[in-house]
N, C-alpha and C positions, 0 to 999 in steps of 0.2 A: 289356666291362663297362659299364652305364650309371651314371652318377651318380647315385646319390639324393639325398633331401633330409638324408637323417642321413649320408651320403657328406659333402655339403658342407658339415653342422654342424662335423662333425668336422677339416674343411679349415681354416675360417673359424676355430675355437678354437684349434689349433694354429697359424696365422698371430698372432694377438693376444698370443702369449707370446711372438712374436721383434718385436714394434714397442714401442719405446722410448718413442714422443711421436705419439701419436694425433691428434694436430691434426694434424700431416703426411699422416696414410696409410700405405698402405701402404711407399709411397719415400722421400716427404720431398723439400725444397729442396737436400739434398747428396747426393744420388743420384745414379749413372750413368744412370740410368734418365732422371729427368727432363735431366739436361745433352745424352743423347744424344737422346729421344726428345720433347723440350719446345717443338720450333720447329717454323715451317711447312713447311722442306723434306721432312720425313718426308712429306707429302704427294704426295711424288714420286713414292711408291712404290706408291700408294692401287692404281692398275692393276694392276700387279704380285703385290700380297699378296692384292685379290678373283681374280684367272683363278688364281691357287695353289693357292686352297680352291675353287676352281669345278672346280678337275680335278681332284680326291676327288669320285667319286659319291653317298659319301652323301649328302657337303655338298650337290654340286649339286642332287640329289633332293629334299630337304629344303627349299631356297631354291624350288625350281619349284614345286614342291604346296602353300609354307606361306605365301610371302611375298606381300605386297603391291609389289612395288618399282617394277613398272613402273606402275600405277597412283598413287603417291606417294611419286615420287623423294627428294624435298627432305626428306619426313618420315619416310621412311625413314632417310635417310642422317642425318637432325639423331637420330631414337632412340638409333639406333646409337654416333652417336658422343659423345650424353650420357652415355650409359652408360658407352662406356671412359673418357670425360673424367673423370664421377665416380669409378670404380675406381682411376683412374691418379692423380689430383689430390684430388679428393678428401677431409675426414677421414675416418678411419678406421669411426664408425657410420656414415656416410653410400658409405662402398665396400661395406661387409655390407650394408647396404639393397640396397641396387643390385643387391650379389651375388644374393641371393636373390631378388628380381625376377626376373633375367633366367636363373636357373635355375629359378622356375615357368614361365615362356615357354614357356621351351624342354622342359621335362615335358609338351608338350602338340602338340609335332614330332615327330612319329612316323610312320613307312609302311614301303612296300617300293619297291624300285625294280624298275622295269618291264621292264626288257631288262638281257640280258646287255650288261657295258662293262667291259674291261681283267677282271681277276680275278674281277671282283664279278657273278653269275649270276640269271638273272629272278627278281625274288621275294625278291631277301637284304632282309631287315628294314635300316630305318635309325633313326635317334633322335639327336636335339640335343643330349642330354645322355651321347650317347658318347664315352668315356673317350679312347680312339683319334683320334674324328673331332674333338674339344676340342681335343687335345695336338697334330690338324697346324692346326689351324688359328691356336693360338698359336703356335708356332712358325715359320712362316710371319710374324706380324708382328716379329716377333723378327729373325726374315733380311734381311725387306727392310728392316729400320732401319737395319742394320748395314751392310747392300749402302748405302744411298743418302747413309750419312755417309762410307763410305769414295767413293761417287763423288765427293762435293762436296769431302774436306776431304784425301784418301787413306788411308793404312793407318792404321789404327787398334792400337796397340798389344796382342797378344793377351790382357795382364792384366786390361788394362780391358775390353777384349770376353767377356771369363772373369767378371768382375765384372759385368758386365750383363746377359751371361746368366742368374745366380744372381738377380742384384736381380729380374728378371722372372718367377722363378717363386714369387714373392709375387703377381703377376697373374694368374698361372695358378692361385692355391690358390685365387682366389675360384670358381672353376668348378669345384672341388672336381676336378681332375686330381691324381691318386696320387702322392706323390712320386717311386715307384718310375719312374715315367715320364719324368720332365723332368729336363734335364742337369745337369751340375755344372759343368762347362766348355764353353768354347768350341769346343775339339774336338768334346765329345760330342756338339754341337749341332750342327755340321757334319756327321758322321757320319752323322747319322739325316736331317740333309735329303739327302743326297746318295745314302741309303741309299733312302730313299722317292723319290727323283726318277729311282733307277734300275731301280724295280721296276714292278710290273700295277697296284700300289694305286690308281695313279693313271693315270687314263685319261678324256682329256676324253668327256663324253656329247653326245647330240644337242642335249640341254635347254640345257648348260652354255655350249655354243657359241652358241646362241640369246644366251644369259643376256649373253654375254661381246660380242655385237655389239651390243646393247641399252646397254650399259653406256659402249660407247665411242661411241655415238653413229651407229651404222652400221642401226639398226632403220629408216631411213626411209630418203627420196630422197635427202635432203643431210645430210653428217658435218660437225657444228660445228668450228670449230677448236679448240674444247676436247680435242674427240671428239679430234680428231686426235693432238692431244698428248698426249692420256691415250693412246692407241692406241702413238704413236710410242714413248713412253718404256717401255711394257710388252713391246714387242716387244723392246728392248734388253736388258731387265734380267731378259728369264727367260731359262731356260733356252730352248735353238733348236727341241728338239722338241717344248715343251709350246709356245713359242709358235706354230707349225705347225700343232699340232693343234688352237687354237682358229684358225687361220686369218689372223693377223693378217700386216698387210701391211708387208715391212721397208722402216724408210723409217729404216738406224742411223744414217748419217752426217747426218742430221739432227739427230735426238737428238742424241747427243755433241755435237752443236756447240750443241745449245738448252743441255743439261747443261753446259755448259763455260761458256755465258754466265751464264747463269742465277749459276753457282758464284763469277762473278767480281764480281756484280752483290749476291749474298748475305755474300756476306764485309765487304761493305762498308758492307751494313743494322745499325744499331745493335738488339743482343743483344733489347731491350725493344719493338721495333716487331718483329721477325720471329716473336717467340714464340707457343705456339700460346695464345688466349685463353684457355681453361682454365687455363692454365698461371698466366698471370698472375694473372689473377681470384684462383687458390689462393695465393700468394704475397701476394698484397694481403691476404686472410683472415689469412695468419698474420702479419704486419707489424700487425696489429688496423683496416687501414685499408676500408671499404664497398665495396662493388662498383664497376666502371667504368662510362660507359655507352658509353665506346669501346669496350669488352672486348664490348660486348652485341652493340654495330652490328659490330664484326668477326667475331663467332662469326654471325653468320644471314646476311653474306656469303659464308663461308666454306661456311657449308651448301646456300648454293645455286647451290655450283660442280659439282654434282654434276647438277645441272638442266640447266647450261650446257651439261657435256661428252655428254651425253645426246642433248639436243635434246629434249626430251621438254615443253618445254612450246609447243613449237610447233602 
């Protein structure tokens, strides 16, 4: 099923009869959502959740033939993640702006993919605004938040992981994904990733493997130590033979001990310096208080972490 654009009118109106106070968003400042999903360690996971959708072929297809990314890492990555910033933080006109933007984008990602890979056969049509290829790749950032507050902080109570699942399929209506689709619980949402991590759906391609050395920093003679650690922490956190099959090099007992530090070092960051700036910045808005312009200079550092682990502007 592809999304349309009356698919996603009808998303977006139906999301505006269950939001209370529209200055918030979609979530709001007492959300699961922003409490779990509001701080820089979700960043942890940024490896993790791109090689997830890199091994769905459409996804990868789609990234190979449409993106610019290797050419314009930094502006890439700052697009990208103004968009969910606005979605997630966001008021509420300004998430439907957004919304609709990035579902004309993507009305304009279209092909087929070139060879057979896992289930998917030369030639199967692909599209951005696939129902299917939408719902893994929300879901996916949905997993890895959950994976990398349980690594930092441990188990996470399953109410509230039930609770966050739900609050996130207010992210997913802006992309106009079907209700019939997205979980209601925590289980459900385990279910179907573990249902999809056990099946053909997913099958890394040649392109994605590409995409996935590119990304960790390994496209050249020398892997930054960003690379590294973006590499190292991905190879941990996914499953063993998706990360096999992009080839990544285990280096666990490293990780765990960077994650272990890291955890001991972030617990100790006060709540208002580790958050992610979007986060603040929206928080400052509804307090009635103007922009930061620390919130500014940390968001265009944070964008050009992506540069760093790359190598790419060497």
């Amino acid at each position: 099923m592809i999304v349309t654009r009356a698919d996603l009118e009808a998303s977006l109106s139906a999301l505006r009869t269950d939001i209370h106070d529209p200055r918030g968003g979609i979530l709001g400042p007492r959300s699961i959502a922003w409490r779990i999903g509001g701080d820089l360690a979700v960043f942890l996971g940024g490896g993790r959740a791109a090689l997830l959708q890199l091994a769905h072929p459409m996804i990868a297809h789609a990234i190979d033939q449409h993106s610019q990314t290797r050419a314009d890492v930094t502006g890439r990555f700052q697009r990208t993640f103004r968009h969910v910033f606005t979605m997630v933080f966001g008021d509420l006109d300004d998430a439907f702006r957004t919304a609709r933007r990035v579902h004309a984008i993507h009305s304009r990602i279209h092909g087929a993919i070139p060879e057979r890979v896992g289930r998917w056969a030369a030639g199967t049509p692909y599209h951005a605004n696939d129902a299917e290829a939408l719902r893994w790749v929300h879901a996916t950032l949905v997993d890895t938040t959950l994976l990398v507050r349980e690594r930092l902080d441990g188990a996470i109570p399953e109410p509230i992981k039930d609770r966050y699942v739900v609050e996130m399929n207010r992210f997913a209506a802006l992309f106009g994904i079907p209700p019939a689709l997205l979980p209601r619980s925590w289980f459900a949402h385990d279910a179907y990733m573990r249902a999809m991590l056990a099946s053909d759906r997913l099958a890394v391609a040649p392109c994605a493997r590409e995409m996935a050395r590119f990304l960790i920093g390994r496209g050249g003679a020398h892997q930054p130590p960003l690379g590294r650690i973006t590499e190292a922490l991905a190879a941990v956190m996914l499953p063993a033979h998706i990360a096999a099959q992009f080839e990544l090099r285990s280096t666990t007992r490293r990780a765990r001990l960077g994650l272990g530090a890291f955890g001991v070092v972030y617990r100790r960051v006060p709540h208002t310096v580790r958050g992610i700036p979007a986060r603040s910045e929206a928080q400052r808005r509804l307090d009635g208080r103007p922009p930061s312009w620390l919130g500014a200079w940390a968001e265009r550092g944070l964008f050009g972490l992506a540069q760093r682990a790359t190598g790419a502007h060497r």
